[in-house]
Each structure stands twice: as structure tokens, then as C-alpha cells.
N, CA, C and O atoms as a CHARMM CRD file, in Angstrom:
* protein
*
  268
    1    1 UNK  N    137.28000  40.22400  68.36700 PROA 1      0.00000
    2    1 UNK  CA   138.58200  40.26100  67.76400 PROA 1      0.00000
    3    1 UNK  C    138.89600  41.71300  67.43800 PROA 1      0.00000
    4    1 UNK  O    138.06900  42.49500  66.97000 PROA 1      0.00000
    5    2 UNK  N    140.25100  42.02900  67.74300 PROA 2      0.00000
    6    2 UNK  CA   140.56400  43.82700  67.31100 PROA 2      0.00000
    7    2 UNK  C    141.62900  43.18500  66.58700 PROA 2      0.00000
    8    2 UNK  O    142.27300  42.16900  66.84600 PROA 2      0.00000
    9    3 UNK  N    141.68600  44.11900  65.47500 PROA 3      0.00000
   10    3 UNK  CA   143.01900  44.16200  64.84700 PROA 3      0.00000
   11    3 UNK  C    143.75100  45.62600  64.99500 PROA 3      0.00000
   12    3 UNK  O    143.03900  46.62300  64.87200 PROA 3      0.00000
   13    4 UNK  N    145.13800  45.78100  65.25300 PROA 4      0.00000
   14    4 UNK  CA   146.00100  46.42800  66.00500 PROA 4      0.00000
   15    4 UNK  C    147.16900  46.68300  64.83300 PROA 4      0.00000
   16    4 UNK  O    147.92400  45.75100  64.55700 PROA 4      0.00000
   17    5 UNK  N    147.30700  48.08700  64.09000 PROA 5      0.00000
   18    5 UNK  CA   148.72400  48.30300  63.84200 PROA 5      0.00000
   19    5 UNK  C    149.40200  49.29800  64.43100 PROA 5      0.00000
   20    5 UNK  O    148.97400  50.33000  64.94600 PROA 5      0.00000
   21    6 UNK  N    150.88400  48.75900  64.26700 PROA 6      0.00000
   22    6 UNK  CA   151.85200  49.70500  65.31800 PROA 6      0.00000
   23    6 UNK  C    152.53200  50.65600  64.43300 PROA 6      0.00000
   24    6 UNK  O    152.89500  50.15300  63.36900 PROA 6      0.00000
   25    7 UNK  N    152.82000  52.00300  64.60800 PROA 7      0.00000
   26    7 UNK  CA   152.92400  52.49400  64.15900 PROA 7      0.00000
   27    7 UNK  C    154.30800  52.28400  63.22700 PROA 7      0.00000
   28    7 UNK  O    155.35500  51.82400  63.68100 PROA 7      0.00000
   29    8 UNK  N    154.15200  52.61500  62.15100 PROA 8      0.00000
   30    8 UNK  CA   155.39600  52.99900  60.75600 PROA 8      0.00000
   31    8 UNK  C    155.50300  51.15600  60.46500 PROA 8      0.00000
   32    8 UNK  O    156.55700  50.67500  60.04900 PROA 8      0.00000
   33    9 UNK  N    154.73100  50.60400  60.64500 PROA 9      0.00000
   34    9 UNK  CA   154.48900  49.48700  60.54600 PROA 9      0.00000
   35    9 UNK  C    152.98500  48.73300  59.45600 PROA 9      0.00000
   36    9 UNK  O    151.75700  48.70100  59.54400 PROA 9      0.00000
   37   10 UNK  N    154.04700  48.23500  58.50000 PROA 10     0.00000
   38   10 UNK  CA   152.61400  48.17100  57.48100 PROA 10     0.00000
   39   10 UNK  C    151.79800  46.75900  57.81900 PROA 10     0.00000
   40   10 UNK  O    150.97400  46.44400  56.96000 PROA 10     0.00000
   41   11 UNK  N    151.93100  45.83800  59.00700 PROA 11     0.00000
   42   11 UNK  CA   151.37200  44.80000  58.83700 PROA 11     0.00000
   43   11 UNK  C    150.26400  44.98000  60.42800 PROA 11     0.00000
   44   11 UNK  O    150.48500  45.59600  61.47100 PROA 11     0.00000
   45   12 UNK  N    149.22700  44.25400  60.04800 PROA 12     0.00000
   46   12 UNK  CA   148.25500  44.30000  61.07800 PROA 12     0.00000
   47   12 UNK  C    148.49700  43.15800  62.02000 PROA 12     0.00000
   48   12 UNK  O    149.07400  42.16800  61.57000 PROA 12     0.00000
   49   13 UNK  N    148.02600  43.18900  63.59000 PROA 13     0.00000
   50   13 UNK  CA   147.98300  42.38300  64.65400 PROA 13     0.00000
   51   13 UNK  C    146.80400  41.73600  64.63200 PROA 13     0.00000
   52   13 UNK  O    145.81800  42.29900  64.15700 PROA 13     0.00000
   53   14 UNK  N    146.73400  40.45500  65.14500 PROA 14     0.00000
   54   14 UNK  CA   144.96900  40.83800  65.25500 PROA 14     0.00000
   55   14 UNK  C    144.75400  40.10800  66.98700 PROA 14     0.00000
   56   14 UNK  O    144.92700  38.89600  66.85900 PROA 14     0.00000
   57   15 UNK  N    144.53100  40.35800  68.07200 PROA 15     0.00000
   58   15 UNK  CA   144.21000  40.60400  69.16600 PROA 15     0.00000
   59   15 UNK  C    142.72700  40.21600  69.73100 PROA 15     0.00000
   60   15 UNK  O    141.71500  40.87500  69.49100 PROA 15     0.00000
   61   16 UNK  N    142.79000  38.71500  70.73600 PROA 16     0.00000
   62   16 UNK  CA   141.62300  38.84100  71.30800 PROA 16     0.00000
   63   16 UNK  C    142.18900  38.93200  72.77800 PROA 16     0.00000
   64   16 UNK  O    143.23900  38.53900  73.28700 PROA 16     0.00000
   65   17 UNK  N    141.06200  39.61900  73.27500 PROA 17     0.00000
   66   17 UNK  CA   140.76700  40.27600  74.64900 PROA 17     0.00000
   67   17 UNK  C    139.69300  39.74800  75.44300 PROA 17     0.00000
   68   17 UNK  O    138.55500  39.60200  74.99500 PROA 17     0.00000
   69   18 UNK  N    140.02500  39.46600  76.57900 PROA 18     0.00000
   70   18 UNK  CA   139.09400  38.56300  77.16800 PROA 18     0.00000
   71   18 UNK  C    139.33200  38.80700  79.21000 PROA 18     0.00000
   72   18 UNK  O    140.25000  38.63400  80.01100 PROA 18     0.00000
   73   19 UNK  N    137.89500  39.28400  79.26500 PROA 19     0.00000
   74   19 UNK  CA   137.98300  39.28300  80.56200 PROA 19     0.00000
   75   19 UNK  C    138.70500  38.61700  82.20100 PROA 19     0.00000
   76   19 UNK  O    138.30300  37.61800  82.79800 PROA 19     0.00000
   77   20 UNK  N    139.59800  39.33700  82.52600 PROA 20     0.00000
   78   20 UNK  CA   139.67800  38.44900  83.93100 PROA 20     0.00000
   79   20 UNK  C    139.01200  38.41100  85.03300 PROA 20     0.00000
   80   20 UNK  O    138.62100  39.47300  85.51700 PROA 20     0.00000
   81   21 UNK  N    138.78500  37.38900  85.56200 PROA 21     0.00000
   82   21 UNK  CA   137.77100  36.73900  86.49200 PROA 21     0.00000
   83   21 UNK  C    138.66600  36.33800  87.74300 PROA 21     0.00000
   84   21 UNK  O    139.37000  35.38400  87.41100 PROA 21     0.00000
   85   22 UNK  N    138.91500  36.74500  89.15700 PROA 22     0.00000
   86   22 UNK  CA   139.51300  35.67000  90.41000 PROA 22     0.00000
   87   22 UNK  C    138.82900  34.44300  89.88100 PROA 22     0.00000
   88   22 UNK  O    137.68500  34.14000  89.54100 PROA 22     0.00000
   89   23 UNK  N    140.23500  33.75000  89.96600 PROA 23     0.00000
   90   23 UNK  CA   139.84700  31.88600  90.17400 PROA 23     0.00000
   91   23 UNK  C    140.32100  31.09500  91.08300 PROA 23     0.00000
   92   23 UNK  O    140.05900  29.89400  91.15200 PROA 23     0.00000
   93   24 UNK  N    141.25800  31.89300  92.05800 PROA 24     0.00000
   94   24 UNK  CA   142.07300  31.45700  93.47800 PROA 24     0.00000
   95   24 UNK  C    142.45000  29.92200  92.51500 PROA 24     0.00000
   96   24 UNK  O    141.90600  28.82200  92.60500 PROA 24     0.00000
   97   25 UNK  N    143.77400  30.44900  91.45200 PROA 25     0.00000
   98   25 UNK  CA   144.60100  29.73600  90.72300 PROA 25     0.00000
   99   25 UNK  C    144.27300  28.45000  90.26000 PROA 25     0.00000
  100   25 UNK  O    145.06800  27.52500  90.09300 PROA 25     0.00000
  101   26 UNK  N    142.65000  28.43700  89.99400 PROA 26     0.00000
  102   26 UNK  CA   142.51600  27.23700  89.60400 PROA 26     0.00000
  103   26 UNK  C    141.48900  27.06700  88.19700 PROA 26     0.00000
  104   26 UNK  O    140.57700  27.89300  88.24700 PROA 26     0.00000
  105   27 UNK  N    141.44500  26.36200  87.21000 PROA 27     0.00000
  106   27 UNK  CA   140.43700  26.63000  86.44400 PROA 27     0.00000
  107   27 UNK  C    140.31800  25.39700  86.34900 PROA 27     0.00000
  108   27 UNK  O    141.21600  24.55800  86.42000 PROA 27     0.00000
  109   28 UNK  N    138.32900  25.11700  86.05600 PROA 28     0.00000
  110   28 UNK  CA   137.67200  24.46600  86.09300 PROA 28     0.00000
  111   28 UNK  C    137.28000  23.77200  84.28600 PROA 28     0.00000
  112   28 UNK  O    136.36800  24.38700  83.73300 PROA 28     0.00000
  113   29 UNK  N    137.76900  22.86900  83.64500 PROA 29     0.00000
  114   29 UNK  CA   137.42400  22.34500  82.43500 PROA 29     0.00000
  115   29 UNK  C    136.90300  21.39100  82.35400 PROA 29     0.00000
  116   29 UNK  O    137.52700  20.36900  82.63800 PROA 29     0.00000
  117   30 UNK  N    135.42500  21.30600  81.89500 PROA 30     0.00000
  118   30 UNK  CA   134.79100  20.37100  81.55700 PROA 30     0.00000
  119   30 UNK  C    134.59300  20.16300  80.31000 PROA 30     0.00000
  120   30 UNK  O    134.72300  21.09000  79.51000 PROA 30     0.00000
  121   31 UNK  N    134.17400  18.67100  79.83600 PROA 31     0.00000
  122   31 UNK  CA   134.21600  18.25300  78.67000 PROA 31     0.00000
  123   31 UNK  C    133.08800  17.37300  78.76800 PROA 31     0.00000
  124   31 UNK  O    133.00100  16.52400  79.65600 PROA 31     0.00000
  125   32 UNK  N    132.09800  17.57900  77.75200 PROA 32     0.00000
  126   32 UNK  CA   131.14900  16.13300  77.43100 PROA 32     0.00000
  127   32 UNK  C    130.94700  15.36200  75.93200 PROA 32     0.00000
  128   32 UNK  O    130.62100  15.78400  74.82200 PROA 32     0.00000
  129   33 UNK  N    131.17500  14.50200  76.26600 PROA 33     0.00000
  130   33 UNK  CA   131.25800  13.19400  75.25000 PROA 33     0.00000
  131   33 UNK  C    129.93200  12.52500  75.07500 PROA 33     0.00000
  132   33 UNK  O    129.77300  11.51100  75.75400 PROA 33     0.00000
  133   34 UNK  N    128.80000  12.95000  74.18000 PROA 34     0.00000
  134   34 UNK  CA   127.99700  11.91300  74.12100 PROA 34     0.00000
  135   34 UNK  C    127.03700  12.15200  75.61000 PROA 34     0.00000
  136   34 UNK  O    126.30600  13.14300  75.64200 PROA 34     0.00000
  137   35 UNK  N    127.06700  11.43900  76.52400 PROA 35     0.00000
  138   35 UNK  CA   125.84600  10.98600  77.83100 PROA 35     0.00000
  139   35 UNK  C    127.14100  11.47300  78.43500 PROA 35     0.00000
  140   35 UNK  O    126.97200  12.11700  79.47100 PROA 35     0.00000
  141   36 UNK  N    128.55100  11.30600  77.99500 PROA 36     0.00000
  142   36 UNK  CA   129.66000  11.14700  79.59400 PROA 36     0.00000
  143   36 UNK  C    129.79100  12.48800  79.91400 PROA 36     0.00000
  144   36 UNK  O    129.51700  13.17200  78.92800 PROA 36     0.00000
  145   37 UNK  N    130.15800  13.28400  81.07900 PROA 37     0.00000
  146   37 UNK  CA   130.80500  14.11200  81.34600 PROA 37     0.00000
  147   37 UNK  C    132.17200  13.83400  81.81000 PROA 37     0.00000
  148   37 UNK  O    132.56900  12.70800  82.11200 PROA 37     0.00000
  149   38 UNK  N    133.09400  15.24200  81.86800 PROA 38     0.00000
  150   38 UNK  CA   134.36700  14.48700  82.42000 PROA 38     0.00000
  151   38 UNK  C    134.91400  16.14300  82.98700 PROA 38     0.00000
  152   38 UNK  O    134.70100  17.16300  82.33200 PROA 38     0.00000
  153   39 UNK  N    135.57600  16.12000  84.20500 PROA 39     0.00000
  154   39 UNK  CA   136.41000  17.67600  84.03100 PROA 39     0.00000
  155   39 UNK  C    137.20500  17.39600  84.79400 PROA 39     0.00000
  156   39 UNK  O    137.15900  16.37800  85.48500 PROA 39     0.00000
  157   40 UNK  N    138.25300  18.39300  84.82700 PROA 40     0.00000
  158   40 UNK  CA   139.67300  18.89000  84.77700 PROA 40     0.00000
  159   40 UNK  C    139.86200  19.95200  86.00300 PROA 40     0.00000
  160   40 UNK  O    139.01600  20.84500  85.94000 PROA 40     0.00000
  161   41 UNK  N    140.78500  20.07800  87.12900 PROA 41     0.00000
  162   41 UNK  CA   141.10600  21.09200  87.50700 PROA 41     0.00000
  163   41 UNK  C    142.71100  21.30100  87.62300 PROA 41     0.00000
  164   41 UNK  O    143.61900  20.68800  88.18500 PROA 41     0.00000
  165   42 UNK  N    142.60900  22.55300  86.75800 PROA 42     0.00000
  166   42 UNK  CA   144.34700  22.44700  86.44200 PROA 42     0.00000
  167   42 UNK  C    144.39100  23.83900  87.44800 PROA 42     0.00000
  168   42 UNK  O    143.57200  24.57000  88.00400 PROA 42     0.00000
  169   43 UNK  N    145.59900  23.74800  87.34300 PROA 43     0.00000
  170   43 UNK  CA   145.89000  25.03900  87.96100 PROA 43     0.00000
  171   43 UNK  C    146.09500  26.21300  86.68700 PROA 43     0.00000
  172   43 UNK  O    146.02500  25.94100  85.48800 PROA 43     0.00000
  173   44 UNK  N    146.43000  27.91200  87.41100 PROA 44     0.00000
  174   44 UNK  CA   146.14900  28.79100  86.38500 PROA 44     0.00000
  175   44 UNK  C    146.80800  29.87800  87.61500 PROA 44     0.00000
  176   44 UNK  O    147.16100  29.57200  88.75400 PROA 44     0.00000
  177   45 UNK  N    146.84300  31.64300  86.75600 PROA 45     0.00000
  178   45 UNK  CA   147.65900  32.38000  87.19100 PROA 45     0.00000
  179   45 UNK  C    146.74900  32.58800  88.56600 PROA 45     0.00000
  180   45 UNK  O    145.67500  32.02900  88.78500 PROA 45     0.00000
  181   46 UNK  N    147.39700  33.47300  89.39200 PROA 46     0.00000
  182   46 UNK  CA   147.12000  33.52000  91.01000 PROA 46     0.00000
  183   46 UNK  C    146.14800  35.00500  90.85900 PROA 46     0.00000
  184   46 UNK  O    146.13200  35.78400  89.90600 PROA 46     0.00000
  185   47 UNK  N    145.53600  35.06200  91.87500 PROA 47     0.00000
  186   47 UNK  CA   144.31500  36.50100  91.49000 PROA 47     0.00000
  187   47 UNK  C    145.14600  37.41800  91.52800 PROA 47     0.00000
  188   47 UNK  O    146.37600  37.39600  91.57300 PROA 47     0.00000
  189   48 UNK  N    144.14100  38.54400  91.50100 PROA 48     0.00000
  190   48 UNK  CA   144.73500  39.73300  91.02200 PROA 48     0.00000
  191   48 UNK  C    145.61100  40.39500  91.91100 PROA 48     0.00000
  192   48 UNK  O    146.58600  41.02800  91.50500 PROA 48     0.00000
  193   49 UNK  N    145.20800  40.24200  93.52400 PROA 49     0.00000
  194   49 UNK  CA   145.46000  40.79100  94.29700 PROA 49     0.00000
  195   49 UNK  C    147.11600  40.60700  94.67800 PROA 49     0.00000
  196   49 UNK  O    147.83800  41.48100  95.15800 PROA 49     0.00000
  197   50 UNK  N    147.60500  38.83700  94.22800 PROA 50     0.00000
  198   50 UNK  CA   148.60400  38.36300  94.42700 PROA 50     0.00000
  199   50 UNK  C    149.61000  38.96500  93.51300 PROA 50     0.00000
  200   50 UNK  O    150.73400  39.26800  93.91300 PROA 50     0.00000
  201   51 UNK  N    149.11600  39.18300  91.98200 PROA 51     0.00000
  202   51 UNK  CA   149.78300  39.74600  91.19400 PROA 51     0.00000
  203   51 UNK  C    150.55900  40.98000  91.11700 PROA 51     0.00000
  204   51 UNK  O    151.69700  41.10100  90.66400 PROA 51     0.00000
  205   52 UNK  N    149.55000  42.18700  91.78400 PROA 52     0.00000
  206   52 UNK  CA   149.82600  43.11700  92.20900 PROA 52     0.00000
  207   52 UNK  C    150.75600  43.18200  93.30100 PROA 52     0.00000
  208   52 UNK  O    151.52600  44.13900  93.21400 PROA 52     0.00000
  209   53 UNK  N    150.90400  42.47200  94.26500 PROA 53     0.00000
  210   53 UNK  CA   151.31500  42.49900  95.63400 PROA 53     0.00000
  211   53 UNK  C    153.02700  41.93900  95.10200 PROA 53     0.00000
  212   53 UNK  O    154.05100  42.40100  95.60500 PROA 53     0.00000
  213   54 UNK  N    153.01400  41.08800  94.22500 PROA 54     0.00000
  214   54 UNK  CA   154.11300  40.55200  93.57400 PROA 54     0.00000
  215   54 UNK  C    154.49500  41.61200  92.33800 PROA 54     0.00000
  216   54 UNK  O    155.31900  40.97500  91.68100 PROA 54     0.00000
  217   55 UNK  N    154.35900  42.56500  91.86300 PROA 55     0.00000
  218   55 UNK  CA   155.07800  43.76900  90.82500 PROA 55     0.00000
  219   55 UNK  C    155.24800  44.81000  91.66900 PROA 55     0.00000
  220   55 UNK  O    156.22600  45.50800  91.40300 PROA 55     0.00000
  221   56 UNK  N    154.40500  45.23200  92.88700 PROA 56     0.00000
  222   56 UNK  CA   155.15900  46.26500  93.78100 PROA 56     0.00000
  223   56 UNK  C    156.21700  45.59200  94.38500 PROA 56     0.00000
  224   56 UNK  O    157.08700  46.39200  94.72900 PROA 56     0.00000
  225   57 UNK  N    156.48100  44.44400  94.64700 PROA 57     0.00000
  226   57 UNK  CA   157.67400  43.68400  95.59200 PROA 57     0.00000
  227   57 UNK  C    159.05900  44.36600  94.51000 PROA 57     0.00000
  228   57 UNK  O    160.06400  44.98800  94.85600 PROA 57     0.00000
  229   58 UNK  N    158.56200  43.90900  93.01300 PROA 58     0.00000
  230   58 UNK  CA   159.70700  43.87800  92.41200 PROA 58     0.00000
  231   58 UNK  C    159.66100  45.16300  91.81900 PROA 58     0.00000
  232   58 UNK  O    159.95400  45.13500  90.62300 PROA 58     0.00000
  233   59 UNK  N    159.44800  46.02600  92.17000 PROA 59     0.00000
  234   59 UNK  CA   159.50000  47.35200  91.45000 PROA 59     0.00000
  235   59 UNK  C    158.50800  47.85100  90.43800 PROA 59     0.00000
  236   59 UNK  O    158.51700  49.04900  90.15500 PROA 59     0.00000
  237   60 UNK  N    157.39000  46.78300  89.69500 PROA 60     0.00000
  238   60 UNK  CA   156.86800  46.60200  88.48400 PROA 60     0.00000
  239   60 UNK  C    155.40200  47.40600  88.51300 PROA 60     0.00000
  240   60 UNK  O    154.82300  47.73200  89.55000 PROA 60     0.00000
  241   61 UNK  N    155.01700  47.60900  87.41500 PROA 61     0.00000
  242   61 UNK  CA   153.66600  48.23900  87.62600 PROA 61     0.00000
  243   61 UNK  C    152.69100  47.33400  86.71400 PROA 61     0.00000
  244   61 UNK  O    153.01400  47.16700  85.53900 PROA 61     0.00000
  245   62 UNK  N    151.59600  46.78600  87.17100 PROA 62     0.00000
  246   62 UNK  CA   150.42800  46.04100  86.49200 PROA 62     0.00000
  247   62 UNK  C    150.05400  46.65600  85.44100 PROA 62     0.00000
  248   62 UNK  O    150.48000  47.79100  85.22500 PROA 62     0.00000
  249   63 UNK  N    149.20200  46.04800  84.59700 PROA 63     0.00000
  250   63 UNK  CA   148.77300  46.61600  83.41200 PROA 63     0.00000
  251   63 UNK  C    147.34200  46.65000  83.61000 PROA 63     0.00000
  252   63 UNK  O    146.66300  45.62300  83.61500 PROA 63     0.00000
  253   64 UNK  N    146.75200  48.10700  83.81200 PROA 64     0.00000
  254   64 UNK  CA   145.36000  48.47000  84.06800 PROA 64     0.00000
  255   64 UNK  C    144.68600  49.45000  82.68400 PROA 64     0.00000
  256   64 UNK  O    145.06300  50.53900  82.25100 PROA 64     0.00000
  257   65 UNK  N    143.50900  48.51300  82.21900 PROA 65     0.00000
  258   65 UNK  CA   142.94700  48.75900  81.21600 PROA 65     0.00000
  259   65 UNK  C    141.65700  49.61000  82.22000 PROA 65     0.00000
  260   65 UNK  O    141.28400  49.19700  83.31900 PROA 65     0.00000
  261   66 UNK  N    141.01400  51.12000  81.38400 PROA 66     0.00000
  262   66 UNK  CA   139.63100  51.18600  81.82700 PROA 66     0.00000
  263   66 UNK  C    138.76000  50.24800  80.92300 PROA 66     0.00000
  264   66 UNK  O    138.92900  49.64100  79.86600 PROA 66     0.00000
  265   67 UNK  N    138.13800  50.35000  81.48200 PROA 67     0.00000
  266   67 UNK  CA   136.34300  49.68700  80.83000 PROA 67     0.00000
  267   67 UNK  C    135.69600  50.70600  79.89100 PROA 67     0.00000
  268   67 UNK  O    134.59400  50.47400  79.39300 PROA 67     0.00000
């Protein structure tokens, strides 16, 4: 957890950050109950590569964090 204030601004953000992973738009949720298992495949945002390829189309620039 980071907490984040903006400047001339007296109240704090507080911010979690969490790695992205390619999932070729799909994420995988499982759940267990007891002995049962059960999971889920929902869909989710498109990889990175698509993202990018879609903000140069429209003029836009990605948001690149270093490590």
C-alpha cells in the first residue's frame, strides 16, 4: 500500500499497485468451498501489446512505470 499526496493538497491517497501479467484477455478465478472446487473464466483487459498498438492508433501514449 503507498499513500500519495498531491500537491497544495492537505488530504492523503492511499494507492495499491500491482503487477501486470499477459493473460490473452482472460482471467482465471478459482474458488474452494470445503472438499468443492469451482472456477471462473471471465474475460479481462487485452495484453499489453494490443494496448499499445491501440493508443498509437489514437494518438495516445501508455503509461510506463520503471522498476
Amino acid at each position: 500500500m503507498i499513500s500519495v499526496c498531491i500537491p497544495d493538497c492537505e488530504q492523503f491517497f492511499f494507492l495499491a499497485l500491482q503487477e501486470y501479467v499477459d493473460h490473452s484477455s482472460n482471467i482465471f478465478k478459482i474458488y474452494v468451498l470445503g472438499e468443492r472446487l469451482f472456477y471462473a473464466v471471465k474475460k479481462s483487459i487485452p495484453n499489453v501489446n494490443v494496448l499499445t498498438k491501440s493508443s498509437e492508433r489514437n494518438e495516445l501514449g501508455p503509461l510506463l512505470f520503471d522498476r
